[in-house]
N, C-alpha and C positions, 0 to 999 in steps of 0.2 A: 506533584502530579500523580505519582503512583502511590496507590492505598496503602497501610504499612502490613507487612506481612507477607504480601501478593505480587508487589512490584506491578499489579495493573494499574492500568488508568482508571481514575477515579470520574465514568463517567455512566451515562443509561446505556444501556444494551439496544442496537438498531438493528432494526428488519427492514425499511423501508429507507427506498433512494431520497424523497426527501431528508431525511432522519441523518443520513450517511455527508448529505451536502450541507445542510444545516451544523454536522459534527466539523466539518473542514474550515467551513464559514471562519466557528467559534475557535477553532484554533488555529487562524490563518494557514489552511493550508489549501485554500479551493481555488485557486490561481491566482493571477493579477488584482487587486482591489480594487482598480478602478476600473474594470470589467467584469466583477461579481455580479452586474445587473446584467449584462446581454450573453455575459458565461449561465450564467442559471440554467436557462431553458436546455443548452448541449449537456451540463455537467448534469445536470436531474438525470438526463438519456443513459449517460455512460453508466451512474450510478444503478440506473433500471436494468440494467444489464447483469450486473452483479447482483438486485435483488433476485432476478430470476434463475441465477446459480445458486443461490445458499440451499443448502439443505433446509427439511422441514420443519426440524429444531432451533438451527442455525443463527445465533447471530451475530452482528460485527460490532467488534469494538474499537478499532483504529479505522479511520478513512479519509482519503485525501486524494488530492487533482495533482498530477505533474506529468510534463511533457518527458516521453520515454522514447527510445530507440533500442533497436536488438545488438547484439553485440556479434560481430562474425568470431570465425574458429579462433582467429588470432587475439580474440581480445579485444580487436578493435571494432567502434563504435561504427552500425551500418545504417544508411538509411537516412530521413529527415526525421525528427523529433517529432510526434502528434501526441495530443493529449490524450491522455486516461486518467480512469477513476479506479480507482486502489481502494481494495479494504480488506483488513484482518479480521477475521472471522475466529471466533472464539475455541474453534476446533482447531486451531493452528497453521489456517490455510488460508496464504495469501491470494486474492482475487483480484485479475485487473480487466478491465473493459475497456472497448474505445463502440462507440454510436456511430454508425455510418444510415443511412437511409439504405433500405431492402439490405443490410448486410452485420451479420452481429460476429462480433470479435472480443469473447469473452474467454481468457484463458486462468488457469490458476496453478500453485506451485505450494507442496505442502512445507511447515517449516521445516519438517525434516530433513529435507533436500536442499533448504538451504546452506552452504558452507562458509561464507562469508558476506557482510556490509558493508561495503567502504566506502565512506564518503569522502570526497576530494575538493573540499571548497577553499576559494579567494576569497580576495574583497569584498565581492560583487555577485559573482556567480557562483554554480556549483554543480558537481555530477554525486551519484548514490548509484555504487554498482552492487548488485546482488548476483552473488554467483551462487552454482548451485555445484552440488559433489561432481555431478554427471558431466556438466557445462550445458546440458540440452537446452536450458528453458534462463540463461544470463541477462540480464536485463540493465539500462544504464535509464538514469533519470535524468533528466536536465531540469535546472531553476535556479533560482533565486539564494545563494547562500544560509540566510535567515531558515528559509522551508527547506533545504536542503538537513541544514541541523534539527529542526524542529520533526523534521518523518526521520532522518537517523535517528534519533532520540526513541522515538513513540516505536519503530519497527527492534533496535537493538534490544529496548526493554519487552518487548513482548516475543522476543525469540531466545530470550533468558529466562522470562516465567515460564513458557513454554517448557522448555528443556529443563527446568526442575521439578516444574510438575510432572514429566515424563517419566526421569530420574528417580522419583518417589516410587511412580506405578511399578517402573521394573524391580528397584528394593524391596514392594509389598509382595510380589510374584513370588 
């Protein structure tokens, strides 16, 4: 999956919400399969949320659908799970969106601020928490085991290119 040399994913660079659900589609990660047709029309929305956050240069190269909840001070998981649209953006910054009618709910977390991934999957199901140095902006995924692996995979590997290519710039300084 990742180029040699680069550790990115080997795939087109997306600007557009289509672009970004079509990228999830292809690597099973845009929610339930047997709801990719009446998911479409919400996950395009979420995704258009996030088109409208990139910068002007801007574009994503990991994106995918899962149902997320916040995390309270303790740690513990708050709230009911609602879906979002997730995408890593080539500048190093995660974007996530949820679509509501009259109400946008578009937030984002640079990798830098991320400090840990951890994913905690069974059988069956699975959570992916992202915590961040601060704790301000912690987030827990819910899903499916299988996508639970498949976005740790695609988020670990691109917060380790990230970080070497960072690593480079401060050694060039």
């Amino acid at each position: 999956m990742a180029t040699a040399g680069t550790g990115r994913l080997k795939t087109r660079k997306m600007k557009t919400a289509a672009g970004m659900y079509a990228f999830a589609r292809e690597h099973k990660v845009a929610g339930w399969p047997l709801l990719w047709k009446p998911m479409a029309w919400i996950a395009k929305k979420h995704f258009h949320n996030i088109e409208a956050s990139l910068a002007d240069e801007e574009t994503v190269v990991v994106a995918f659908l899962s149902k997320m909840r916040g995390l309270t001070e303790e740690g513990a998981p708050k709230g009911r799970a609602k879906w979002y649209a997730f995408a890593l953006g080539d500048s190093g910054t995660l974007y996530y969106a949820r679509w509501r009618p009259f109400h946008l709910d578009s937030l984002r977390m640079s990798l830098d601020q991320v400090n840990t991934i951890n994913p905690d999957t069974g059988l069956i199901k699975g959570k992916l928490e992202i915590q961040t140095m601060q704790g301000t902006q912690d987030i827990t995924m819910e899903w499916f085991a299988p996508q639970v692996r498949r976005v740790y995979d695609f988020l670990n590997n691109e917060k380790h290119t990230y970080d070497k290519l960072r690593h480079q710039v401060d050694l060039d300084d």
